[in-house]
MMTF fields as JSON, N, C-alpha, C and O atoms, coordinates in Angstrom:
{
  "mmtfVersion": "1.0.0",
  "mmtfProducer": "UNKNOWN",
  "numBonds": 87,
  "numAtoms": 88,
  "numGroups": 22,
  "numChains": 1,
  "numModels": 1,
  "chainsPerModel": [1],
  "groupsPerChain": [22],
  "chainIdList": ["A"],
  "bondAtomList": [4, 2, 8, 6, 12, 10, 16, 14, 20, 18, 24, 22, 28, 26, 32, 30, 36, 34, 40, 38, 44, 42, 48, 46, 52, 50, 56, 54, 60, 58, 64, 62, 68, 66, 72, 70, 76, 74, 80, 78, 84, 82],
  "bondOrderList": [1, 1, 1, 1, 1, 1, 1, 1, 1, 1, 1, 1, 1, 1, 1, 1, 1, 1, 1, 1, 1],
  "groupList": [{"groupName": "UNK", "atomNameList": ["N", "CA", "C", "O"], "elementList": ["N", "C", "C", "O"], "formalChargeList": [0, 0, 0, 0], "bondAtomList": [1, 0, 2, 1, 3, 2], "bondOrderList": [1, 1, 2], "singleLetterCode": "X", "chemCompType": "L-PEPTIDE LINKING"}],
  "groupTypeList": [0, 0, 0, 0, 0, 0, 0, 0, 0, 0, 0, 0, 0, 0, 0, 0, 0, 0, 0, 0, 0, 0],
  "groupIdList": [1, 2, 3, 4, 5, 6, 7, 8, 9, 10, 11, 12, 13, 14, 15, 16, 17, 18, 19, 20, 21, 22],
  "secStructList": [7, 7, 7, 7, 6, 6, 1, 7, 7, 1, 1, 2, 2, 2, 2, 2, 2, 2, 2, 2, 7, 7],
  "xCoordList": [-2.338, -1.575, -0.593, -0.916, 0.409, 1.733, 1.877, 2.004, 1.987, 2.52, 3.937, 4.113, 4.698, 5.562, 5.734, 5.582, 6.234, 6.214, 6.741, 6.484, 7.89, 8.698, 7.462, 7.342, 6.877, 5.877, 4.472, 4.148, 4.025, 3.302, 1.962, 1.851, 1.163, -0.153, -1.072, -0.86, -2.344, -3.361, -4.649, -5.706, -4.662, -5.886, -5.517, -4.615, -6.633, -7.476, -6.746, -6.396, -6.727, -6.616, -5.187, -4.68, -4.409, -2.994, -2.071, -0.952, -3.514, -3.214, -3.406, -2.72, -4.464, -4.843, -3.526, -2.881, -3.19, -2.343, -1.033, -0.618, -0.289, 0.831, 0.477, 1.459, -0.64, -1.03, -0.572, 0.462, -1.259, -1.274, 0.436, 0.971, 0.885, 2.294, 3.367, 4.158, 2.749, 3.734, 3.639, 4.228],
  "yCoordList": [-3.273, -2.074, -2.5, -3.149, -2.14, -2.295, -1.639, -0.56, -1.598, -0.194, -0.563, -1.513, 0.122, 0.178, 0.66, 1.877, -0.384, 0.61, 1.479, 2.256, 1.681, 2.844, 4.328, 5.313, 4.054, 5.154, 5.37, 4.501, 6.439, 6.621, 7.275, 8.501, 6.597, 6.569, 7.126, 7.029, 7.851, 8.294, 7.516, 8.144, 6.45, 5.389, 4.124, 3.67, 4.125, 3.154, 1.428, 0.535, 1.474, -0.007, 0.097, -0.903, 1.126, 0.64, 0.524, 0.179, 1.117, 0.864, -0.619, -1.044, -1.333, -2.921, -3.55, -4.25, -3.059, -4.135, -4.124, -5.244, -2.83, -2.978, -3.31, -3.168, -3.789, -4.533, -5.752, -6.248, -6.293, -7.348, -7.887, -8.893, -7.126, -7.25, -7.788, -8.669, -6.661, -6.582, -8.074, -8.345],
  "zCoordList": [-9.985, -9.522, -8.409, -7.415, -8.643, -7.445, -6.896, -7.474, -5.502, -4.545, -3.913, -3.15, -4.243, -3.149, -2.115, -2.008, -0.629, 0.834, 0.994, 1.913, -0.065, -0.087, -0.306, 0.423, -1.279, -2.048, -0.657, 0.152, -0.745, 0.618, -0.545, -0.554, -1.317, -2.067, -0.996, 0.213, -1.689, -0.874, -1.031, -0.963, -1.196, -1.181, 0.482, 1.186, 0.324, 1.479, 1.059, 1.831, -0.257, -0.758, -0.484, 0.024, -0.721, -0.745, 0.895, 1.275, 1.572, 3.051, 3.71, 4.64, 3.06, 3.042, 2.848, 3.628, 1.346, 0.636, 1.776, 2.074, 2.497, 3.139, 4.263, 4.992, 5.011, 5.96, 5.497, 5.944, 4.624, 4.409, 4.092, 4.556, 3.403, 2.812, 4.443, 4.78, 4.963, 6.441, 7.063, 8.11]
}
């Protein structure tokens, strides 16, 4: 699954992944 930082998702994981991204 891809998230973009643009896109503001309501999961926990996609809060990890733009940690991590950043």
């Amino acid at each position: 699954m891809k998230v973009r930082p643009s896109v503001k998702p309501m999961c926990d994981k996609c809060r990890v992944i733009r940690r991590k991204g950043r």
